[in-house]
C-alpha positions in Angstrom: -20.4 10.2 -35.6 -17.2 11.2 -33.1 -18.3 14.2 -30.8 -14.9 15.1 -31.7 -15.4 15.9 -35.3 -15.6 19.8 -37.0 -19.3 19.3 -37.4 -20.0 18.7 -33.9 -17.7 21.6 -33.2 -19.9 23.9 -35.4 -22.9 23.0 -33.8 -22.2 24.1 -30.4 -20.4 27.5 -31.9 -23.2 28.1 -33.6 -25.9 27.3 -30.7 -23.6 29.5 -28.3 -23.6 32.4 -30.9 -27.3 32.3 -31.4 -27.6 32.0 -27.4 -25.4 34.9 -26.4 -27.0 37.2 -29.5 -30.4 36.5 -28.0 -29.5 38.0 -24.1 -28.2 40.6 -26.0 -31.3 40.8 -28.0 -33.1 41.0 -24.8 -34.9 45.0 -25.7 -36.6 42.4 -29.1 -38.2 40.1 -26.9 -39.9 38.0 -29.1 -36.9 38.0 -31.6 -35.0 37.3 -28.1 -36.7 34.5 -27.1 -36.8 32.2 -30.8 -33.0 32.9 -31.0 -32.6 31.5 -27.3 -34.9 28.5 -28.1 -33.9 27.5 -31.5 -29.7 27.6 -29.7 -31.1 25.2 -27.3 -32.7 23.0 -30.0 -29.3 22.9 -31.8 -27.8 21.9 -28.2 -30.4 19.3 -28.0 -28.9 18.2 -31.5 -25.8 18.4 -30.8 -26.5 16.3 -27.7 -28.1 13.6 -30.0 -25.2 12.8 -31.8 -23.2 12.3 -28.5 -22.8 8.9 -26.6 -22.6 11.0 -22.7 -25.4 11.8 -20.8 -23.9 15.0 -19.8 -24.7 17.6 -23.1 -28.2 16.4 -22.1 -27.9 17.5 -19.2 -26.4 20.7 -20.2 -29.2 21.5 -22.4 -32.0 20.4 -20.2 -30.4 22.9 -17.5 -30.2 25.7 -20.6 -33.8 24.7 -21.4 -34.7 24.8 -17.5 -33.6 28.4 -17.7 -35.6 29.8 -20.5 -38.8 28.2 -19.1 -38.3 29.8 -15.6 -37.9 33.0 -17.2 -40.7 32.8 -20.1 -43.1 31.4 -17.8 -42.1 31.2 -14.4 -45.8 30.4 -13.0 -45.7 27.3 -14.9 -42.1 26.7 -13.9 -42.3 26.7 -10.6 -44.7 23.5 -10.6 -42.1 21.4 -12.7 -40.2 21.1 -8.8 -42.6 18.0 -9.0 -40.3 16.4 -11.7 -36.6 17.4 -9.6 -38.5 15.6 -6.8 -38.7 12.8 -8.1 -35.3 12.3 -9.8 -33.9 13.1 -6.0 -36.2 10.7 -4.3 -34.6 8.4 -6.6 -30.9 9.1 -6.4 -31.7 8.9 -2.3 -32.7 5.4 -2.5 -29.4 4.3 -4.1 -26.9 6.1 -1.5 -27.0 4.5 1.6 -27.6 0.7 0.1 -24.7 1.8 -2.2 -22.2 2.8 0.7 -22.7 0.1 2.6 -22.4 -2.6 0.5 -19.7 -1.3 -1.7 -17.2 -0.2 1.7 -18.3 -3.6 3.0 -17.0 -5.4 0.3 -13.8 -3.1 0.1 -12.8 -3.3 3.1 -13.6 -7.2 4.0 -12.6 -8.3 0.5 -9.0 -6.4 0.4 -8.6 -8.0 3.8 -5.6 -6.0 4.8 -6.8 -3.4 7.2 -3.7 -1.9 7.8 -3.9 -0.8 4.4 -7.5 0.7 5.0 -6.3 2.7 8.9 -3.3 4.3 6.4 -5.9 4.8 3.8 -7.9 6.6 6.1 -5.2 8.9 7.5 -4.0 9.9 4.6 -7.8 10.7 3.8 -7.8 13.1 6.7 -4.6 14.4 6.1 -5.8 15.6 2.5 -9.3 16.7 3.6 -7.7 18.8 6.0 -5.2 20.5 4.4 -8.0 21.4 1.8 -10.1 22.5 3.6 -7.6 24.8 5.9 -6.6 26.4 2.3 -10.3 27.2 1.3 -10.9 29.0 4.5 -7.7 30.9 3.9 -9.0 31.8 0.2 -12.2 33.1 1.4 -10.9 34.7 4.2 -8.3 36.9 1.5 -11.3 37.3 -0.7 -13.6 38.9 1.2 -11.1 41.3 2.8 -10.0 42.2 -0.8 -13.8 43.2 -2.2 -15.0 44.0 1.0 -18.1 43.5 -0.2 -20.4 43.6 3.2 -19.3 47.1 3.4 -21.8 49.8 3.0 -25.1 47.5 2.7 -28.4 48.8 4.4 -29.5 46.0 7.0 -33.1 45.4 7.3 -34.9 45.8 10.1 -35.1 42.7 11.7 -34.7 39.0 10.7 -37.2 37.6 8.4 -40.1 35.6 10.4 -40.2 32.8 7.7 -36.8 31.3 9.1 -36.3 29.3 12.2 -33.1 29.6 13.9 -31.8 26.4 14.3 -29.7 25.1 17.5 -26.1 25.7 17.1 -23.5 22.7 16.6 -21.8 21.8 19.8 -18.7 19.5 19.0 -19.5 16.7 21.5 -23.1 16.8 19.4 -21.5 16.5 16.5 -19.5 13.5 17.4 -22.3 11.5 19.0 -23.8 12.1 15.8 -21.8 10.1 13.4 -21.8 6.7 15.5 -25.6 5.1 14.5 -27.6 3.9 17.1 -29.8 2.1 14.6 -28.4 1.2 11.0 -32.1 1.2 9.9 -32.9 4.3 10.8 -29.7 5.9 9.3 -30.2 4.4 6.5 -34.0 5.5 6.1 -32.9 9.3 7.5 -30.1 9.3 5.0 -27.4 9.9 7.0 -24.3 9.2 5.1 -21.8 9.1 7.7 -23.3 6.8 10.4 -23.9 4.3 6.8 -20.4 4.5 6.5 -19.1 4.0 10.1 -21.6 0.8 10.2 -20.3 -0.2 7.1 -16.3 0.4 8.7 -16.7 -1.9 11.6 -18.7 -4.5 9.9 -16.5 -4.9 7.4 -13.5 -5.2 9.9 -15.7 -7.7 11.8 -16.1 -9.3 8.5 -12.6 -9.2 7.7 -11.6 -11.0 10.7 -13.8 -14.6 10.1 -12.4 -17.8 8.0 -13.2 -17.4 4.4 -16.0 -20.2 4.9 -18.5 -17.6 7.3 -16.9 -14.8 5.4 -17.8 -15.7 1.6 -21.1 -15.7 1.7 -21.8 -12.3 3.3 -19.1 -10.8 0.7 -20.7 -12.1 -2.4 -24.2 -11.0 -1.3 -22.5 -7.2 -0.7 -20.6 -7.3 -3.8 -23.8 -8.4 -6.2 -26.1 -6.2 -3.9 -23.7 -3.4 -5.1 -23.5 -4.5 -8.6 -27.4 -4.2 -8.8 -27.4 -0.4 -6.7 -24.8 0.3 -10.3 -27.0 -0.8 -12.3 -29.7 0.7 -10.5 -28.0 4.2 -11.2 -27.4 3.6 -14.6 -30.9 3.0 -15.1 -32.2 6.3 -12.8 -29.3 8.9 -14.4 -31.6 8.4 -17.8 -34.2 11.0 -15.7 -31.4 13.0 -14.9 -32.0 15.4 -17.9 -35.8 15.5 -17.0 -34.5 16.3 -13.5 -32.0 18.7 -13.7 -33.8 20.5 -15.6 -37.0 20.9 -13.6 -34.7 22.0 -10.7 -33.2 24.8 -13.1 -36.6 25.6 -14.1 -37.9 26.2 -10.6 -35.1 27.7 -9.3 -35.0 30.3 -12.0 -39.3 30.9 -11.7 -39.1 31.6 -7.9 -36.7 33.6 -8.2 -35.8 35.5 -11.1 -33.0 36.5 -13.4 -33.2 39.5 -11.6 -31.7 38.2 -8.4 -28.4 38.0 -10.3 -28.0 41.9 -9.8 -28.9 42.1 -6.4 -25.5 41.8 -4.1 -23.7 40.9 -6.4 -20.3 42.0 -5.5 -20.4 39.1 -2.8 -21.3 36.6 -5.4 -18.2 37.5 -7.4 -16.1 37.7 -4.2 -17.4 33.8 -3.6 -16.9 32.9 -7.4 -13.8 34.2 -7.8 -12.8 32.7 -4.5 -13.8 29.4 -5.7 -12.1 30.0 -9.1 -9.0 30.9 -7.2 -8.9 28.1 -5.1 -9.7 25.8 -8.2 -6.7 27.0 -9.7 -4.2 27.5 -6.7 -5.1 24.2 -4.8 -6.7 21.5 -7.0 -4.9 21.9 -9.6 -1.3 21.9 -8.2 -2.4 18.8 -5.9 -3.8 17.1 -9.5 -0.1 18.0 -11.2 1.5 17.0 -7.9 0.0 13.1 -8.0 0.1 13.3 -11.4 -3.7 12.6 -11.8 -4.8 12.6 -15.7 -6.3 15.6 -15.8 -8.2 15.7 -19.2 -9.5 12.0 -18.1 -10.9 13.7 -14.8 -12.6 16.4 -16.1 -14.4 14.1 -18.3 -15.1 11.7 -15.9 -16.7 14.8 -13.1 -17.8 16.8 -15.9 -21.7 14.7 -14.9 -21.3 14.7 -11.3 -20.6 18.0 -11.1 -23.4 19.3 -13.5 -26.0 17.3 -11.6 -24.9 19.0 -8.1 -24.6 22.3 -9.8 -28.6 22.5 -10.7 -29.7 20.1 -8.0 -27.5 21.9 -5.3 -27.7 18.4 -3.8 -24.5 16.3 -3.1 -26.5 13.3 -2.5 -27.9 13.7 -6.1 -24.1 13.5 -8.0 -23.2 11.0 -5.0 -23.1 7.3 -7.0 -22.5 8.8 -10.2 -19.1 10.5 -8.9 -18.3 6.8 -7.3 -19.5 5.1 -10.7 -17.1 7.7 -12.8 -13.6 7.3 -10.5 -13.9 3.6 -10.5 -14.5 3.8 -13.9 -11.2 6.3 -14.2 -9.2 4.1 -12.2 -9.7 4.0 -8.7 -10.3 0.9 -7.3 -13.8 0.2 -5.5 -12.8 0.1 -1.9 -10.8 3.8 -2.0 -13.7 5.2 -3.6 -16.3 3.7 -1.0 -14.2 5.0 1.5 -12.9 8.3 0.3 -16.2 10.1 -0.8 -18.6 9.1 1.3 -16.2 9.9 4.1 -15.2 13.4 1.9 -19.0 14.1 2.4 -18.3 15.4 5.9 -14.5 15.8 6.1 -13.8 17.1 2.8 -16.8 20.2 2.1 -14.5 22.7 -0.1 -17.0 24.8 -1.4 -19.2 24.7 1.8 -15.9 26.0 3.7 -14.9 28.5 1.3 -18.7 30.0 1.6 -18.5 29.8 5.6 -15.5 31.9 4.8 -16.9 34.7 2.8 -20.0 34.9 4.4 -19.0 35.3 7.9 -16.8 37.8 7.8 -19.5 39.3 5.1 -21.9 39.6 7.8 -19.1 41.6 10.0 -18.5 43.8 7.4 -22.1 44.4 6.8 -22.5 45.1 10.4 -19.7 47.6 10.6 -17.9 45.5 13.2 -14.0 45.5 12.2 -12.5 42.3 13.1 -8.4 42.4 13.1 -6.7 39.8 11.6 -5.8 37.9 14.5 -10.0 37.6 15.2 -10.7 36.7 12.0 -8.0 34.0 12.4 -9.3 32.4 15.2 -13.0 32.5 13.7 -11.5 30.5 10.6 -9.9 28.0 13.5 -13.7 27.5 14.5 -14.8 27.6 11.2 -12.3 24.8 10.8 -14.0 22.9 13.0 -17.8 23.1 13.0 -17.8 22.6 9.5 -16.4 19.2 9.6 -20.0 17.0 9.3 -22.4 19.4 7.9 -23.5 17.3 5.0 -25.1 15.2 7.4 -27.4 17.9 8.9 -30.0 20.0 7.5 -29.5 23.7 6.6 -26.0 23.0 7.7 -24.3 25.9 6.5 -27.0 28.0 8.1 -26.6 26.3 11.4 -23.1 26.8 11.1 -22.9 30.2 9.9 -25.6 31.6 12.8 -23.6 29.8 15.7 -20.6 31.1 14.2 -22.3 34.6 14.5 -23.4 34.0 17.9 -19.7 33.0 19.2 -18.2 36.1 18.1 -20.7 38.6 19.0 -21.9 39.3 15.3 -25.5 40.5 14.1 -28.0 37.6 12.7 -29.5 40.4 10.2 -26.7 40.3 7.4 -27.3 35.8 7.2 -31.3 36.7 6.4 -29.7 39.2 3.5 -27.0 36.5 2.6 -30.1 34.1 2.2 -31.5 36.0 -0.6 -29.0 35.1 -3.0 -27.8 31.6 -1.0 -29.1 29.8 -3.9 -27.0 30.7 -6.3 -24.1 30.4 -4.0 -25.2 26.8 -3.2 -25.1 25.8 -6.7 -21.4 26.3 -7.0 -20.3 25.4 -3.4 -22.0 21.7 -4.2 -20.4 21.4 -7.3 -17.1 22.2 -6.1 -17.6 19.4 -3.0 -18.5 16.8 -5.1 -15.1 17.8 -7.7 -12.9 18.4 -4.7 -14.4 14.6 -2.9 -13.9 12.7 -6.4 -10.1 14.5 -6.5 -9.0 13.3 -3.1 -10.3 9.6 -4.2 -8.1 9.8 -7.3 -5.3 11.6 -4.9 -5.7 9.0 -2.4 -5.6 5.8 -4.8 -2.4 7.9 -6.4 -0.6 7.8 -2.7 -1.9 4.1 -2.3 0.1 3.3 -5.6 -3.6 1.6 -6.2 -4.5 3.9 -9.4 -5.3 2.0 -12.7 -4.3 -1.3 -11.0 -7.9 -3.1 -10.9 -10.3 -3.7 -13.2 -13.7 -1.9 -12.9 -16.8 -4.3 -12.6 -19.0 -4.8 -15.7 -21.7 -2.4 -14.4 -19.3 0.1 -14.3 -17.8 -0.4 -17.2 -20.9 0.0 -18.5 -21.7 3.5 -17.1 -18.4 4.2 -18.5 -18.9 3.5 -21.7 -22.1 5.4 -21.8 -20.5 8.5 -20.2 -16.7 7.5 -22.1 -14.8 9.1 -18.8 -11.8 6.7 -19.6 -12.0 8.1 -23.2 
């Protein structure tokens, strides 16, 4: 059957309407709690009749929720099975970038095309970036919603402060000293400068030394495709462990407390959704009913994983499949994954200037202004490092003078607030690669390979 057709339609009404009337429901529990599960069967049965993976994975991450909350002692154990599905997805991404920006670089052969490539990649990051530090920064100053909170009395013990980020650090840190070791510690960046210069060093042989090396990369990268296609059937199981957990350890009840700043961030990311992806999407006239389609998986799966590196090859596997040819996307998201963090910015944003306002410290404008031109910097790689936005947020702190109490609060609720700031840097990272291919004039002009094909027609994100 279509998904497109009136009964489909009715199913998911109907499931949404039983859903919504059992949280209202909630003083009934036990009439509550049937109405909640039988709307997730009927999303379950709705997901059945659908040729995507993604309505499983929406109703394994509805299904995630109800079990954190009816049992969340028996929740909490299912982390074992969002383990797993990440160990998985880990052991595709590095093999995966290196053989597919290999090939793109060393098969495309002109790499004048791949230096303008990659300064327009910049450019765009950039610019982004800049505009979701802006948003924030207007946000937060509009809701002022540090203002008034009760600090606690000192830092919680649990959490290690970690070493600041220096920017000479930072830069020693994306050239690999050892591919092997970057590829076993999964650091994406020092993959993909590896993968840069031995594909120009490729690039620059006689077709006789440099055919043999290409075709290995290009069917080593057909099988990390299929690979994927094989691992995203877990996904459901995955994603929905991780929603499971996440909602056992923590609670529904978390949603109340500050929640003023997690509307200021939502709202901020909403705002800069609408005010800066979209116009750049009309601007490069990118497709934009195809795109959604296409990141509607990618952005589910870092959404309940709160892991980039978890949507990484699907979000490659969906934009060649939209259009964008194999050597922009190889170079654009991986790349995006330290130059291009939207929602991670946007949260640095917020937060900091949360933790002023929280400490009763006002901060002009022009101080605020030049935190966002640090901000602008120390957030460039922090995909690469663990806790990053942590690290960032408490040398941030430490620069300006500002009190490490209001972080521990913010870290109550981080979370949640990490759920959407990953999903937005995976959509804002598979946007540039379409916007990039669009300024390349290289949109829609190659074929996709079989295996993505493949993928495609199993998610249908070219419709």
């Amino acid at each position: 059957m279509p998904p497109s057709t009136p009964r489909n339609r009715n199913i998911v009404l109907f499931a949404t309407a039983l859903f919504t009337i059992g949280l209202a429901s909630a003083r009934f529990r036990a009439l509550s709690e049937v109405l909640r599960w039988l709307s997730i069967l009927l999303f379950f049965l709705f997901a059945i009749r659908r040729r995507t993976i993604t309505p499983w994975i929406f109703a394994a991450m509805l299904a995630g929720a109800e079990i954190g909350f009816d049992a969340p002692d028996f929740a909490v154990h299912l982390r074992v099975f969002s383990d797993i599905f990440l160990r998985l997805i880990k052991t595709i991404v590095a093999p995966l970038i290196l053989c597919t920006l290999i090939t793109g670089i060393a098969g495309h052969g002109d790499l004048k095309s791949v230096g303008r490539m990659g300064i327009r990649s910049l450019i765009y990051f950039e610019i982004a970036t800049t505009l979701a530090l802006v948003i924030g920064l207007v946000a937060i100053n509009i809701s002022h919603a540090g203002v008034g909170l009760t600090l606690p009395a000192a830092p919680h013990e649990a959490v290690a402060l970690p070493a600041a980020l220096r920017w000479d650090d930072f830069l020693l840190h994306i050239f690999p000293e050892n591919i092997a070791k970057s590829i076993a510690e999964g650091q994406i960046l020092q993959v993909a400068v590896f993968a840069v210069f031995f594909g120009i060093a490729l690039a620059m042989l006689p077709d006789s030394k440099r055919g043999p090396v290409l075709r290995l990369t290009e069917s080593l990268s057909e099988v990390m495709f299929r690979f994927t296609n094989v691992v995203m059937y877990f996904a459901p199981v995955g994603v929905g462990a991780a929603m499971a957990f996440t909602v056992g350890h923590m609670g529904l009840g978390v949603m109340v407390n500050l929640g003023k700043l997690l509307l200021t961030f939502y709202a901020a990311l909403i705002a800069f959704v609408l005010t800066v992806l979209l116009p750049a999407a009309l601007i490069f006239k990118v497709p934009l009913r195809r795109f959604i389609s296409a990141v509607a998986e990618p952005a589910t799966i870092a959404f309940a994983t709160s892991t980039s590196e978890a949507a990484l090859p699907r979000a490659m596997e969906c934009m060649e499949a939209l259009g964008v040819p194999r050597r922009i996307v190889s170079f654009v998201i991986p790349a995006g994954y330290s130059f291009n963090l939207d929602g991670s910015t946007l949260y640095l944003a917020v937060a900091s200037i949360f933790v002023a306002q929280a400490a009763g410290i006002h901060m002009p404008i022009s101080t605020q202004l030049v935190m966002m031109a640090t901000l602008v910097l120390t957030s460039k790689g922090v995909a690469g490092v663990p806790r990053a936005t942590l690290v960032v947020l408490l040398a941030t702190a430490a620069t300006f003078g500002l009190p490490t109490e209001p972080i521990f609060v913010v870290l109550g609720i981080d979370a949640l607030m990490d759920m959407a700031r990953t999903a937005l840097n995976v959509t804002g990272n598979c946007l540039a690669s379409v916007i990039v291919a669009r300024w390349e004039n290289a949109f829609q002009t190659e074929l996709p390979s079989p295996a993505v094909l493949e993928a495609a027609g199993f998610e249908g994100p070219t419709g």
